[in-house]
C-alpha positions in Angstrom: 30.7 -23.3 11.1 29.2 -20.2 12.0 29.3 -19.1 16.0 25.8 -17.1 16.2 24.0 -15.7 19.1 19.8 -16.5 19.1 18.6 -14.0 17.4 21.2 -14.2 14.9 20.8 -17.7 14.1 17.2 -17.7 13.1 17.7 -14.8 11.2 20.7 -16.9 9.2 18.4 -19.9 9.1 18.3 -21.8 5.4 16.9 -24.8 4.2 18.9 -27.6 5.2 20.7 -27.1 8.1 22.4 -28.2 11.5 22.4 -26.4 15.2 24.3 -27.6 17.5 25.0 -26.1 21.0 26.6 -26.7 24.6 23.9 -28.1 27.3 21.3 -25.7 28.1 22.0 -23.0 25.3 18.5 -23.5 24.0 18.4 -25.6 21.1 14.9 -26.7 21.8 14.4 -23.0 21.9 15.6 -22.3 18.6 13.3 -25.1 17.2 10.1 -23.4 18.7 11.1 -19.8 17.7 12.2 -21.6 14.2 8.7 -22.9 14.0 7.0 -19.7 14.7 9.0 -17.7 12.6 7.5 -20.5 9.7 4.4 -20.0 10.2 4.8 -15.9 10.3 6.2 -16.5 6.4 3.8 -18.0 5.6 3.7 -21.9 5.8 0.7 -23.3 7.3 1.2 -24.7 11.0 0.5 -28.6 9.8 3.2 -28.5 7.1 5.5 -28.1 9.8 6.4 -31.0 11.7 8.8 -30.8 15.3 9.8 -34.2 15.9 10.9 -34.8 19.3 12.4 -37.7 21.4 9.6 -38.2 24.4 5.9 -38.1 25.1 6.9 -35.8 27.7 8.9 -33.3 25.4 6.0 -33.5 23.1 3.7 -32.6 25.9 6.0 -29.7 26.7 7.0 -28.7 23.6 3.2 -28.5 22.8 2.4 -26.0 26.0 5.2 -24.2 24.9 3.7 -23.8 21.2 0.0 -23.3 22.3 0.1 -19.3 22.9 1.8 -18.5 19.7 0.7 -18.7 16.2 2.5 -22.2 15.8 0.3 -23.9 17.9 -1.0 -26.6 15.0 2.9 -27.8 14.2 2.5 -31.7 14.3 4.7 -32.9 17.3 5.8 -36.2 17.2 8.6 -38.8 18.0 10.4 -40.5 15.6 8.7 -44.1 17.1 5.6 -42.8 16.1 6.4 -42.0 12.6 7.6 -45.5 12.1 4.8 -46.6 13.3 2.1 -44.5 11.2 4.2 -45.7 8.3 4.1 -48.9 9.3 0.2 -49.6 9.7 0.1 -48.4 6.0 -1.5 -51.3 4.3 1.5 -51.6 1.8 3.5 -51.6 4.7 1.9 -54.8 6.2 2.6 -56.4 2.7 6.4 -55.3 2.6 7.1 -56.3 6.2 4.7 -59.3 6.7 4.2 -58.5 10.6 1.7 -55.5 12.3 3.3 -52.5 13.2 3.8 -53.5 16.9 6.8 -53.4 18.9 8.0 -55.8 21.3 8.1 -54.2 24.9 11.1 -56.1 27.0 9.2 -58.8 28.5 8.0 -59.4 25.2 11.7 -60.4 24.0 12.4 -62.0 27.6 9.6 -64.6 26.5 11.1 -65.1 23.0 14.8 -65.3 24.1 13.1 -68.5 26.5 11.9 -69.8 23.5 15.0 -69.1 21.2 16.8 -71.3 24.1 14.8 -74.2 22.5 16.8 -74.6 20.1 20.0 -75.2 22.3 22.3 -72.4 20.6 24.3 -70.6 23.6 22.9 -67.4 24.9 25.4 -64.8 24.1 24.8 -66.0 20.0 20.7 -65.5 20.6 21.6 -62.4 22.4 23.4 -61.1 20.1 21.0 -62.4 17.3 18.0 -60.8 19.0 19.8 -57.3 20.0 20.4 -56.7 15.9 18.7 -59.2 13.9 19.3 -57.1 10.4 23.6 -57.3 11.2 25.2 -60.7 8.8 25.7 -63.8 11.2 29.2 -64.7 11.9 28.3 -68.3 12.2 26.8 -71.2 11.1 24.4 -71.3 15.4 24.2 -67.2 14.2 22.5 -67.8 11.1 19.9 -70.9 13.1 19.6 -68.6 15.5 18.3 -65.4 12.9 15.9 -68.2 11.2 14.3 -69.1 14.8 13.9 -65.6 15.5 12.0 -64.3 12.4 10.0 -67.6 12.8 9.0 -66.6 16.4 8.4 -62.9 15.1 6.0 -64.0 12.7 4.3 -65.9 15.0 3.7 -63.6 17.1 3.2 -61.3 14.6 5.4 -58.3 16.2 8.2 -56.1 15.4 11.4 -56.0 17.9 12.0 -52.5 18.8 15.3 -51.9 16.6 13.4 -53.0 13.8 10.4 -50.4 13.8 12.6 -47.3 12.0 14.3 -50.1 9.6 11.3 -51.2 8.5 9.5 -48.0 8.1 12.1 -46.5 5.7 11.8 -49.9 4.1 8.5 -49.4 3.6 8.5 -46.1 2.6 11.5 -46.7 -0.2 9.0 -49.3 -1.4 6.2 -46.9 -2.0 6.0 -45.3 -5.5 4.9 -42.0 -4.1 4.6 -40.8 -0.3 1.4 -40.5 1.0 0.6 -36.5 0.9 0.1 -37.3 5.3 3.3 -38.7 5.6 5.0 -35.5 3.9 5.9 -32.0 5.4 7.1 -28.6 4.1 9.2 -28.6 7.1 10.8 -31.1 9.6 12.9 -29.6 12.7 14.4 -32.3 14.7 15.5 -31.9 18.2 18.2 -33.9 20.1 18.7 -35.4 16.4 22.1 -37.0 18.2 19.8 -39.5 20.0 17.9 -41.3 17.0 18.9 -44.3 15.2 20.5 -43.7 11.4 17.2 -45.2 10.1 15.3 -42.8 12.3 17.4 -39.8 11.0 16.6 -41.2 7.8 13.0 -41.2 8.2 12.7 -37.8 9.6 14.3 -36.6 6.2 12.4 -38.7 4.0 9.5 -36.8 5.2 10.7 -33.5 4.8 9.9 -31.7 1.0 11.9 -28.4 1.5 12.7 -27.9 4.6 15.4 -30.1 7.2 16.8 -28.7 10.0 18.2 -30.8 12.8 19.4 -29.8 16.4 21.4 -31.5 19.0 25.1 -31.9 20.6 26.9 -34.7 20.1 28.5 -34.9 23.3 25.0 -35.5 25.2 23.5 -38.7 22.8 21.5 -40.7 25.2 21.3 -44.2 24.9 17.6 -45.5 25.0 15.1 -43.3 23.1 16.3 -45.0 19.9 17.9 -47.9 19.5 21.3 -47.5 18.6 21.6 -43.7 18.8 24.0 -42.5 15.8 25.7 -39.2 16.8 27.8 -39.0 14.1 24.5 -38.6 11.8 25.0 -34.7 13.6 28.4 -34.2 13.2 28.8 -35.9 10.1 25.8 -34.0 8.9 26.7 -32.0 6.0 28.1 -34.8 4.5 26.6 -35.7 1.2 24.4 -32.6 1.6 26.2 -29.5 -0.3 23.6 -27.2 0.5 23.4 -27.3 4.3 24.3 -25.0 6.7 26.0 -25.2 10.4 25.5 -22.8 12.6 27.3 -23.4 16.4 24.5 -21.7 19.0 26.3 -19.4 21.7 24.8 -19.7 25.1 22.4 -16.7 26.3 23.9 -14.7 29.0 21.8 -15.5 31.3 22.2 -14.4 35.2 22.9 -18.2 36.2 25.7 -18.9 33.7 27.1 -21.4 36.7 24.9 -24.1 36.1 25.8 -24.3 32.4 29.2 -23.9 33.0 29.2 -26.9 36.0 27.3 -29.0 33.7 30.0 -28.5 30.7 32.4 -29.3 33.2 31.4 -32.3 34.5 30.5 -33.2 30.6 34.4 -32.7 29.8 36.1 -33.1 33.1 37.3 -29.7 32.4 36.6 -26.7 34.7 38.9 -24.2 32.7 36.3 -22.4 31.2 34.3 -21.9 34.2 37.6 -20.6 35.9 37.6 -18.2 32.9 34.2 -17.3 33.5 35.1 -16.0 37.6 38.3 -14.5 35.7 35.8 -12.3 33.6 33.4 -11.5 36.2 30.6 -13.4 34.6 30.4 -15.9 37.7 30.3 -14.8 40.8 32.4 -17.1 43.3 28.9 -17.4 46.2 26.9 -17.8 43.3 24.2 -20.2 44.9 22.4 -21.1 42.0 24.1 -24.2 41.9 24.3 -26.0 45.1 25.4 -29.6 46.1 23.5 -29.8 49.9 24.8 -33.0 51.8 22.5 -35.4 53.8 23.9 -37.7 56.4 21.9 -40.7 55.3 19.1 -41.8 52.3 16.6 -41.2 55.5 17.2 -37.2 55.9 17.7 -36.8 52.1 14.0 -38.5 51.3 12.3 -36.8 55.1 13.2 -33.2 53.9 12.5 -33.3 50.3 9.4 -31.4 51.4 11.3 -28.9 52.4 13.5 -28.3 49.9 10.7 -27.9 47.5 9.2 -25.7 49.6 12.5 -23.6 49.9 12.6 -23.6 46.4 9.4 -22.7 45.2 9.5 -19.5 47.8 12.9 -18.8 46.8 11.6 -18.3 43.0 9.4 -15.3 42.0 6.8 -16.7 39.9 7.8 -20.6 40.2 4.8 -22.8 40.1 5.3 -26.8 40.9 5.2 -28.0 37.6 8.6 -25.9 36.4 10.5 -27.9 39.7 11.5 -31.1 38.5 12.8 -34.0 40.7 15.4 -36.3 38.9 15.7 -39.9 40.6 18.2 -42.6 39.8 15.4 -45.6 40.1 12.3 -46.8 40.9 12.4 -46.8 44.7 13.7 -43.2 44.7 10.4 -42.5 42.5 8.1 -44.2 45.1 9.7 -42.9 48.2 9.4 -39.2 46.9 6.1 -39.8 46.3 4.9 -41.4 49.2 6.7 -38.2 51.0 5.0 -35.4 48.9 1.6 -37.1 49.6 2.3 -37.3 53.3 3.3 -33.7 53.1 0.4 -32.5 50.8 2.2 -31.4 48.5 0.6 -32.8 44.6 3.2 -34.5 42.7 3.0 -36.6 39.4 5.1 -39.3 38.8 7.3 -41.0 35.3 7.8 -44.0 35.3 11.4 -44.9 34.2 12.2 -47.8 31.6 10.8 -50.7 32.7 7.0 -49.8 34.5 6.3 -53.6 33.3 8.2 -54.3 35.9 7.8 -57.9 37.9 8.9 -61.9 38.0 7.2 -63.4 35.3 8.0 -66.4 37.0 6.4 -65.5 40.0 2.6 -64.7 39.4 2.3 -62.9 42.8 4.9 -60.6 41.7 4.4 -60.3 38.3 2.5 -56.6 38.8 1.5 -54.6 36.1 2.8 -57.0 33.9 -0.3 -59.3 34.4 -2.5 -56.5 34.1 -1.1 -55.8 30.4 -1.2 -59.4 29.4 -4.9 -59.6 30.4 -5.4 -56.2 28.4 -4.1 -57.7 25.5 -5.9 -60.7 25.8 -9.3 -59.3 26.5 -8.2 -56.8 23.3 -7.7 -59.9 21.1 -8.4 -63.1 22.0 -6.1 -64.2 18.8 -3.2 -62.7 20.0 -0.6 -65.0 20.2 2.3 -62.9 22.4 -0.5 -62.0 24.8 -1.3 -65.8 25.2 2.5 -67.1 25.3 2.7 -64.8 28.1 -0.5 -65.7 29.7 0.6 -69.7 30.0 4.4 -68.6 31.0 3.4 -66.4 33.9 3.9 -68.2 37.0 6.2 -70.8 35.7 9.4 -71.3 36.0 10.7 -72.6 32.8 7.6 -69.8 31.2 5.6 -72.8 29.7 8.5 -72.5 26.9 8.7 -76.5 25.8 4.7 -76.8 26.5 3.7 -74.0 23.8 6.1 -75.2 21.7 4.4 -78.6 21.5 1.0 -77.0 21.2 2.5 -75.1 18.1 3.9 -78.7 16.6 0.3 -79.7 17.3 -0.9 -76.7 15.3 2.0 -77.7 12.7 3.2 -73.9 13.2 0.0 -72.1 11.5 -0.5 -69.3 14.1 -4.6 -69.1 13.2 -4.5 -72.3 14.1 -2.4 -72.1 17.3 -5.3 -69.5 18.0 -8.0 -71.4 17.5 -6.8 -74.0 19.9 -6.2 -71.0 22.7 -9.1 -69.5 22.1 -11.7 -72.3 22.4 -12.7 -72.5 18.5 -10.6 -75.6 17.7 -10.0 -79.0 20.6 -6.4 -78.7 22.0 -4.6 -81.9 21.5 -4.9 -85.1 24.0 -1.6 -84.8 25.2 -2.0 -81.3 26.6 -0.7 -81.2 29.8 -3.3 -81.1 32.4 -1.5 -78.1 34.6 -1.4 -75.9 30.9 -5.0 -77.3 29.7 -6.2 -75.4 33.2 -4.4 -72.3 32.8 -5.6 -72.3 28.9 -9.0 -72.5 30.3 -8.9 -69.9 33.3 -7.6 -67.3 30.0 -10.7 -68.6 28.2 -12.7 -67.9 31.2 -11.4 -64.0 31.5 -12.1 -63.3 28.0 -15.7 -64.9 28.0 -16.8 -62.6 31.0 -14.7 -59.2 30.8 -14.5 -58.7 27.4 -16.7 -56.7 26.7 -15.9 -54.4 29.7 -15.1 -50.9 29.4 -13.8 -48.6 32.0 -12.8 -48.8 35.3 -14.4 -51.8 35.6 -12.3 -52.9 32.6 -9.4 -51.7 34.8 -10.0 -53.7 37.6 -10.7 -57.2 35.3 -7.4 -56.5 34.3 -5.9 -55.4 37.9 -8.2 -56.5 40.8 -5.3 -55.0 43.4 -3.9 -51.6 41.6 -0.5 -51.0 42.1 1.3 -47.8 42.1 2.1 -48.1 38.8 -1.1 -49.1 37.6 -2.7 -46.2 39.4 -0.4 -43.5 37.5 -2.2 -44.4 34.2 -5.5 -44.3 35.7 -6.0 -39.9 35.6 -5.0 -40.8 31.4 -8.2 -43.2 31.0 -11.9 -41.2 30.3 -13.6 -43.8 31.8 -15.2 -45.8 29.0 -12.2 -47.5 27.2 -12.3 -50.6 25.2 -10.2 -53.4 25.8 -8.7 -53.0 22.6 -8.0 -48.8 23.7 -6.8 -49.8 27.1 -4.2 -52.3 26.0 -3.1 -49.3 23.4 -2.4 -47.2 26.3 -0.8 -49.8 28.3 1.6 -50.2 25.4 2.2 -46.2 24.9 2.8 -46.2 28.8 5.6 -48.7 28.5 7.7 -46.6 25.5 5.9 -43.6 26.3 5.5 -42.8 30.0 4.3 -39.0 30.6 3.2 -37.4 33.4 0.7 -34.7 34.6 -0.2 -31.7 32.9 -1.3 -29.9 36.4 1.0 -26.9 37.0 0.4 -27.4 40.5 1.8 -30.7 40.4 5.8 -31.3 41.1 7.4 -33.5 38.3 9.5 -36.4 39.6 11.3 -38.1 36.7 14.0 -40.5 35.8 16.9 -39.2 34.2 16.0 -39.9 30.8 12.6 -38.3 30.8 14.0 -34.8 31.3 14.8 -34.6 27.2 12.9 -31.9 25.5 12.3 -30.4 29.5 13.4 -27.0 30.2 12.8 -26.7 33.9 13.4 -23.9 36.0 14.5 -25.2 38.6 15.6 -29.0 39.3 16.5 -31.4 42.4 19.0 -34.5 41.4 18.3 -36.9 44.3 20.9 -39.8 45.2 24.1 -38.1 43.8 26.2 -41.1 45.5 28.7 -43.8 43.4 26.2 -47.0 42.7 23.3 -44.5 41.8 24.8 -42.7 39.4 26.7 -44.2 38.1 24.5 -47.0 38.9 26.6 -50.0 40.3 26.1 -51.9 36.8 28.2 -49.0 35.1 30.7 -48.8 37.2 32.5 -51.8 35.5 32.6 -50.7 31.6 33.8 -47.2 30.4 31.0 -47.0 27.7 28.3 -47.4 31.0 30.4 -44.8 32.8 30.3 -42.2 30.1 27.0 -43.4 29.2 25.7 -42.5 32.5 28.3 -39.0 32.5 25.6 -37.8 29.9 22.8 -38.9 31.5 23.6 -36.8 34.5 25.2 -33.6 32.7 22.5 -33.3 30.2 20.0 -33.5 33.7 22.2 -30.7 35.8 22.5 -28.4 32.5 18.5 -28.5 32.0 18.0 -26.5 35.2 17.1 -23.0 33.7 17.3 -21.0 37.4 18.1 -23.3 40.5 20.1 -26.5 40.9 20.3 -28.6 44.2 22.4 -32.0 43.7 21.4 -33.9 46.8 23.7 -36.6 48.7 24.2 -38.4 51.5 27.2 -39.5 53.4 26.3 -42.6 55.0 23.8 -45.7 55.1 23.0 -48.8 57.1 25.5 -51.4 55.6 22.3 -53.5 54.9 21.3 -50.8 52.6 24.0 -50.0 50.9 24.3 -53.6 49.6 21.2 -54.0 48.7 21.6 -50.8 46.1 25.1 -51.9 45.4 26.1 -48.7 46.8 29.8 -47.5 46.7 31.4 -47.9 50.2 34.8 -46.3 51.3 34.5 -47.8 54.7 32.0 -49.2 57.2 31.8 -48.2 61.1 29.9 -48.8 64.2 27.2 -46.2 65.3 25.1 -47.0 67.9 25.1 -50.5 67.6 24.4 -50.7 64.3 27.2 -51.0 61.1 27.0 -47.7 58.7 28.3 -48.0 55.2 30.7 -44.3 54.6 29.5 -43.7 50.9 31.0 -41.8 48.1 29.5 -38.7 46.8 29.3 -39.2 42.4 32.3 -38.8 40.6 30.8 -36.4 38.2 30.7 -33.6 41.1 34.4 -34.0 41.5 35.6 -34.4 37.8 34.0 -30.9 37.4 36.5 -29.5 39.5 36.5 -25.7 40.4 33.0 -25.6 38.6 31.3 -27.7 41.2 28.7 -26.1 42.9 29.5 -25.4 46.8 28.0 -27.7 49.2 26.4 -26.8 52.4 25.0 -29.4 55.2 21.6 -30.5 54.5 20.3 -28.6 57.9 21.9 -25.2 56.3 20.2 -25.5 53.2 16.7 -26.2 54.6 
């Protein structure tokens, strides 16, 4: 493997070939300039294709693209590629089911249903988590049947089937369709896809295939089952590619890098040898861990810190600071303080925005609001429905649509008709389900044909916060049908605000494909990351190791790692929080915290830490 500097490496670029790099070198990088330099020899900018892992690295990757001559390379995720192949109509005829993918409260409702048939829940688990892997068992195999029965029902896709069944589809297909096919595909983070994805992305490739990523950072999440050693075992089987190792720039902030390696490895030599050589100065502040004394303080002068920030940085705008948050509340809280302060902010949501009890309609939230959209969309649709009668209940209406099924003798058009209104439900439909069938009969007959905000609000009478983000996406004038598209590229798709003067606050995983310059990692304390449900398993540990490295190392400029030493004891079990100790203050019981793990595996390389008060 070749050891090449920037420049260097795009002037040795071939073919077939793999880049891989530490965190932040600027592998994205190479994949933009890679692209440009394309074009500049002459292939035309939609014969090239960038495949990316996010909606928001495709919205950045695109502003990065737009002033050069680039600027018309397709940009896509390897999700929607499946897809597009997918809603081929020889696709429909391989795979037998629409190109749709179950969102998680999707598969909650199917794994109810699955119970039905009284085979334990770690078999239908494991059944429903990889459906295409050879039961072990006689309940495994009953359990697969069930499924696909369910899945054809419903007429969707689980999520770890979509790239599966796309290169299915695709191998079935005498000749690609000329759309599906590029002169040139350039993958980025190709450690984090799914060996069906990486096969996709090649099939689609006619001369050119060059991948980039590092092993060491694969992210559980953006693909199902992410398949690293598709990078490293990349030349495998393919004599003719080439491997290239990208040095990082020498840059004038090499400690951020070198403190995100670190914390990667658990290994702080090289940064030692970096002070040893000069090339890191020991009160470079670049990198700086500033300590709160509670959640309270950290969350109160956020404001401030952006501020110090963006006054700190010649030439920063809002939209280059990114805020990294280890869950939903963190999210909220930040932006309920930027608004107070008046300072714009937009807002990912993490993995999950469907969040809510099913079983509790009042707290069901944006959930209901994308059942409705999908039932107003479709009146036919027969996930859309299922969830309609379970929401609210406890048991989700799982035995009651099962007997409305027998009653339809399992023909879904059928099942339909009797949901819909255009066939009589049987007699022995219970009264409680014959109403809620009915109030679902009532929404369609008088919003359906609504568009728009009003649209909106037939679908969510009380916006929440969630809801609200997606409301600057719609034009005003969307169909049913468009609105529950977006609500669905939402869920595996959330993206934020293009307004530079808008401050990005994002979950952890989000920041892929994100070069920001500089970045704020809130709730740096044991219990948030790692979050208490990794603390347990070494695969959630290491899992969550990346996560946060592959954050810290993104920061191009300025890196603040935020903690806090203490909480009310309340708190801190509510969050599952890490506690050394507890004490009195004041009458009330504090919970002494621990500061992440990940600070201190880095060793010397950490960055130095200053009280809150100092750093504001």
């Amino acid at each position: 493997m070749q050891r090449l500097d920037m420049e260097q490496a795009l002037a040795a670029a071939t073919a077939t070939m793999r880049v891989t790099a530490p965190v932040g070198a600027g592998k994205t990088e190479f994949l933009i300039r890679h692209a440009c330099a394309l074009v500049q020899n002459g292939l035309r900018p939609s014969s090239i294709c960038l495949v990316v892992n996010s909606e928001m690295a495709k919205l950045a990757a695109k502003r990065r693209l737009s002033q050069t001559s680039a600027a018309g390379v397709r940009i896509t995720t390897a999700r929607e590629l499946a897809l597009q192949v997918l809603s081929l109509p020889e696709a429909r005829t391989v795979i037998g089911r629409s190109p749709r993918a179950a969102t998680k409260q999707e598969v909650s409702f199917i794994l109810t249903d699955l119970r039905l048939t009284g085979i334990d829940s770690n078999t239908l688990r494991k059944v429903v988590a990889d459906p295409t892997a050879k039961p072990d068992s006689p309940d495994g195999q009953r359990a697969r049947d069930a499924l696909f029965d369910l899945l054809k029902r419903y007429d969707i896709l689980l999520d770890c089937e979509v790239a599966p069944s796309a290169v299915q589809a695709l191998g079935s297909l005498a000749e690609v369709p000329e759309r599906l096919r590029f002169q040139a595909v350039l993958v980025d983070d190709y450690q984090n896809l799914s060996a069906a994805s990486q096969a996709l992305c090649e099939m689609m490739a006619r001369e050119r295939f060059v991948v980039a990523g590092n092993a060491d950072q694969f992210i559980d999440g953006f693909d199902t089952n992410p398949n690293p050693r598709g990078l490293t075992d990349f030349e495998t089987g393919r004599p003719d590619a080439a491997s290239i190792e990208l040095e990082a720039p020498d840059t004038a902030y090499p400690r951020i890098r070198a403190f995100a390696q670190a914390a990667l490895t658990q290994d702080s030599s090289a940064f030692d040898r970096l002070v040893e050589s000069g090339a890191v100065e020991p009160d470079d502040d670049h990198a700086v861990l500033v300590k709160w004394r509670t959640p309270a303080d950290e969350m109160a002068n956020l404001p401030d810190v952006v501020r110090r920030l963006l006054a700190a940085e010649e030439g920063l705008v809002p939209r280059d600071l990114c805020i990294v948050t280890p869950n939903h509340t963190w999210t909220r809280s930040a932006l309920k303080m930027f608004k107070r302060a008046k300072i714009a902010a937009t807002a990912a949501q993490g993995n999950d925005p469907l969040r809510g009890d099913p079983r509790r309609q009042d707290a069901s939230g944006m959930l209901e609001a994308f059942v409705r959209a999908h039932l107003l969309a479709d009146r036919n649709d027969l996930m859309a429905w299922r969830m309609w009668l379970g929401l609210g209940r406890r048991d989700l209406a799982s035995k009651d649509f099962a007997a409305l099924a027998d009653a339809a003798q399992g023909h879904a058009a059928e099942l339909a008709a009797m949901l819909n209104g255009n066939a009589e439900l049987s007699a022995d439909t219970p009264p409680e389900l014959r109403a809620r069938i009915a109030e679902g009969r009532a929404l369609i007959a008088r919003s359906a044909e609504k568009q728009g905000y009003s649209l909106i609000m037939a679908c969510m009478p009380e916006l929440d916060e969630d809801f609200e983000s997606l409301v600057g996406e719609l034009k005003g004038s969307e169909t049913a049908a468009e609105l529950a598209a977006t609500l669905r590229k939402h869920v595996f798709s959330p993206v934020v605000s293009a307004d530079p003067a808008c401050v990005v606050i994002t979950p952890y995983r989000q920041l892929q494909g994100l070069s920001p310059k500089a970045i704020v990692v809130l709730g740096a304390v044991e219990g948030l990351m790692p979050a208490a449900a990794q603390l347990d398993g070494e695969r959630q540990a290491q899992a969550a190791r990346r996560l946060f490295c592959n954050a810290v190392g993104k920061a191009q400029n300025r890196l603040v790692v935020s903690t806090f030493q203490k909480a009310p004891a309340a708190f801190a079990e509510q969050f599952r929080l890490v506690e050394k100790r507890r004490k009195a203050e004041r009458g009330q019981t504090m919970a002494m915290l621990a500061r992440t793990r990940f600070v201190d595996d880095a060793g010397n390389a950490a960055p130095p830490s200053q009280s809150g008060e100092q750093f504001v």
